[in-house]
Every structure is written in structure tokens, then in C-alpha cells.
C-alpha positions in Angstrom: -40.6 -103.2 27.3 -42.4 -103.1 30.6 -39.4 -101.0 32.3 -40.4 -98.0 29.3 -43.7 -98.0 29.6 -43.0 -97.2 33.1 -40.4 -95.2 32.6 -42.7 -93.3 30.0 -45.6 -93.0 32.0 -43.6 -91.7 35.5 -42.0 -88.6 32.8 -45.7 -88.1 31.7 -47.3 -87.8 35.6 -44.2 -85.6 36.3 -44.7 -83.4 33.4 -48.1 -82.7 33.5 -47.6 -81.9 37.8 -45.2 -79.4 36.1 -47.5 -77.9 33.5 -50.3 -77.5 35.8 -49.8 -74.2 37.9 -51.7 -74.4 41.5 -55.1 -73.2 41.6 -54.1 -70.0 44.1 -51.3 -69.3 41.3 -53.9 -69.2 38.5 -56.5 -67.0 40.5 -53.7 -64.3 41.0 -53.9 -62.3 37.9 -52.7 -59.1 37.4 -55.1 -56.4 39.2 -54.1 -53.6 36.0 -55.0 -56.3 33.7 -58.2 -57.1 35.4 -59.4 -53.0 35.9 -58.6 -53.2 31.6 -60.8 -56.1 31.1 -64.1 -54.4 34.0 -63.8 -51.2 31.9 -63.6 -52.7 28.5 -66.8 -55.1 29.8 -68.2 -51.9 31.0 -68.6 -50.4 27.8 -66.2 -47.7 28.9 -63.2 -48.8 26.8 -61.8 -50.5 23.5 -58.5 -52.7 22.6 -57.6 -51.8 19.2 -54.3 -52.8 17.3 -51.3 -50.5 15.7 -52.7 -51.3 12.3 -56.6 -50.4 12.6 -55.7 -47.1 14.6 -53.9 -46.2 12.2 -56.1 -47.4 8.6 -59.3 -45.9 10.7 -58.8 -44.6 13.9 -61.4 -46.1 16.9 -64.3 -45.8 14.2 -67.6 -46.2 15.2 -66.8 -47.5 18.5 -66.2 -43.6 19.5 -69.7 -42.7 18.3 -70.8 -41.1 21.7 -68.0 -41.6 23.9 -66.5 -38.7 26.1 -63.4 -38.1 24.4 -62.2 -37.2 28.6 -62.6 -40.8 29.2 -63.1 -43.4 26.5 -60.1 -45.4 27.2 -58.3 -47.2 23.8 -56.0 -50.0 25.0 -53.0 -50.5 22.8 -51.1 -52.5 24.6 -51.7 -54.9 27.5 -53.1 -52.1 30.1 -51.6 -48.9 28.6 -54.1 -46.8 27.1 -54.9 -42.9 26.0 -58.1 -41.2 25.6 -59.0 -39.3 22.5 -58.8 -35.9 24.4 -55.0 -36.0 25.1 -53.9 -35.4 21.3 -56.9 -33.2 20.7 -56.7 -29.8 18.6 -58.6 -27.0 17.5 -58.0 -27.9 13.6 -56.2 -24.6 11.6 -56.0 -24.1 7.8 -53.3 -22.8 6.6 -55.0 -19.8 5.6 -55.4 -19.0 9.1 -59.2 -20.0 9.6 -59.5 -21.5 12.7 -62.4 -24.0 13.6 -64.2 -21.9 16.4 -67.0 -19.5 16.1 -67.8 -16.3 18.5 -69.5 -14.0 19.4 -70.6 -11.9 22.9 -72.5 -14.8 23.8 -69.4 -17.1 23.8 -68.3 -19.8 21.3 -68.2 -23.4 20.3 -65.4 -24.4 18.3 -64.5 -28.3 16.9 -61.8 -30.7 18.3 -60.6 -33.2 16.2 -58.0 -36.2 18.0 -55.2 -37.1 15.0 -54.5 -40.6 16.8 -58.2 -41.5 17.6 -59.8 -39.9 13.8 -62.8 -38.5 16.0 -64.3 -35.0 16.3 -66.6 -33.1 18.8 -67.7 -29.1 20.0 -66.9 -27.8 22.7 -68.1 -24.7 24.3 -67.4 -22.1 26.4 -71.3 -20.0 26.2 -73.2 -20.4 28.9 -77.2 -21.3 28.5 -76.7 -22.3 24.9 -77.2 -25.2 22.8 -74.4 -26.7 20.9 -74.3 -29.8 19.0 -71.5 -31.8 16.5 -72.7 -32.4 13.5 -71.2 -35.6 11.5 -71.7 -36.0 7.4 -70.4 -38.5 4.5 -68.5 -36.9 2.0 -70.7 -36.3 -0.4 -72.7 -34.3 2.1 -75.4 -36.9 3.4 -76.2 -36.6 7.8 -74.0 -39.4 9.5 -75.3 -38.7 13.2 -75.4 -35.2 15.2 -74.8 -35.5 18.7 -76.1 -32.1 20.9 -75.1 -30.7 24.4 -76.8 -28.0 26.4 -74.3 -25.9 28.7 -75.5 -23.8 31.5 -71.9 -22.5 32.5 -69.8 -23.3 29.6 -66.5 -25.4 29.5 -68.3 -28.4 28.2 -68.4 -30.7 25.3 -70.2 -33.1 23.1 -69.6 -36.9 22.7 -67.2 -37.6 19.9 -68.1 -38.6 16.2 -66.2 -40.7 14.0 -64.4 -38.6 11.6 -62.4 -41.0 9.6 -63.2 -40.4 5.8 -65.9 -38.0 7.3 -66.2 -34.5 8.1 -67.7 -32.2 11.2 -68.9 -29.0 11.6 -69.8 -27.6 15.7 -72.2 -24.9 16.1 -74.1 -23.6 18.7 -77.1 -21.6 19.3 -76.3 -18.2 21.7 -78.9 -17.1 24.1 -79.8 -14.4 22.7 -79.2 -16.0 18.9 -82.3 -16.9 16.2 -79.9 -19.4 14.7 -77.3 -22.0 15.1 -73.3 -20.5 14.6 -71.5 -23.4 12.6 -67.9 -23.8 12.0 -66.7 -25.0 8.4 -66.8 -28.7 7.9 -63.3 -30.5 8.5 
């Protein structure tokens, strides 16, 4: 009985110096995974899973993100921004969301992947703003810009089960030019 209880406790010492890894091997840790974890910390990023990105897209945690470089992690350290699948929505009737005129124009962008909308503009010295609503017409949130040389853009809205409208108000305007709600 002696000899297994030996026995037993000489696997158990060699086991756990096998489990354990050394403390230089456990301070090593991958530098993308680490730059994913310093951004998502910062504020700058989310992790979200196959499932919710595609019941509800990034949600609220978009709400006043640059849609340039809000970074959604998907898996591990890859990750996309909202701005890489974004469109100018169409209707089928051939209405495009953007409104002109000499002063320039502001039209919506709307990412599929991330459900999120914002304006962007190409008037210079103009206000522009995204404008976010419920579906039965009550204000969600309204995020403005100001652009001095156009080629700019708003923070993004959560448009999941919502809708947007971007307008913007031209220099030489008395009121704001809105697109149709999407």
C-alpha cells in the first residue's frame, strides 16, 4: 500500500510540472490578440457573435462610432468596420437616398452587416446631421456634423428595426434638405 501511495503521488508531482507552463511561456501572448483586447478596452471596438450580428446587427454599441473605424471582432482578431459594406440605399423605383443641390449634398449610408446608418456630405460650410426614429415615428437620437470642405460624415446610428433620414442645411439654405426615411 505504501509502494502506491508513492507511486501515486510521484505521477501527481510529474503531472502537475507538466500542466503548469513556465512563467516566460505564459507572459508570451499573441501581440494581434493583445492590440484586439487595447482597442476593445479602449472603447474603440466590440466582439460580437455570428448570431447577434445577424438577429440585430452591433446595436447600440454603434451609437456614435465612426463607421471608418469602429472595429467588430468576429473572430479571434479578425474584424471589419461598418464602412466596408456601406451603400447609398436605392428603392426600386429608382429614388436614391441623397439630396442636392448647387450647394452640394448629403446623402444616407446604411452598412447591411453592421444594421447602422449615417450622412455623409460632400457641401462645404454646411451643417448636416443623421437623424434616427422608432417606427412609429418617435426621435431615437440625431447625431450632427459641420463640414467646412466636404467629404465628411456623421457618427453612425443603430438602424436595426429603426429608420434614418440625413439632411443638411446648404449655406446659402433657410432649411434643412432631408432624404426619405429608410
Amino acid at each position: 500500500m505504501r509502494r502506491l501511495l508513492l507511486i501515486s503521488g510521484l505521477v501527481s508531482i510529474l503531472a502537475l510540472g507538466w500542466s503548469a507552463a513556465p512563467a516566460s511561456a505564459q507572459a508570451a501572448r499573441d501581440p494581434a490578440v493583445l492590440e484586439a483586447e487595447a482597442v476593445i478596452a479602449a472603447g474603440d471596438g466590440i466582439r460580437l457573435d455570428a448570431v447577434t450580428l445577424a438577429n440585430t446587427g452591433c446595436g447600440s454599441s454603434c451609437d456614435n462610432r465612426d463607421p471608418n473605424t469602429f472595429k467588430i471582432y468576429y473572430d479571434g482578431t479578425r474584424y471589419y468596420t461598418c464602412a466596408e459594406d456601406a451603400i447609398t440605399p436605392k428603392l426600386s423605383s429608382g429614388y436614391v437616398y441623397r439630396v442636392s443641390s448647387p450647394a452640394g449634398s448629403v446623402e444616407l449610408r446604411y452598412s447591411p452587416r453592421c444594421r447602422t446608418a449615417w450622412a455623409r456630405t460632400s457641401a462645404g460650410w454646411t451643417a448636416f446631421k443623421v437623424v434616427s426614429r422608432h417606427l412609429n415615428g418617435n426621435h431615437r437620437k440625431t447625431i450632427e456634423g459641420y463640414s467646412e470642405y466636404g467629404g465628411v460624415w456623421t457618427d453612425m446610428v443603430n438602424d436595426a428595426n429603426l429608420e434614418a433620414s440625413a439632411c443638411y442645411w446648404p449655406a446659402s439654405g433657410t432649411d434643412w434638405h432631408c432624404t426619405r426615411w429608410y
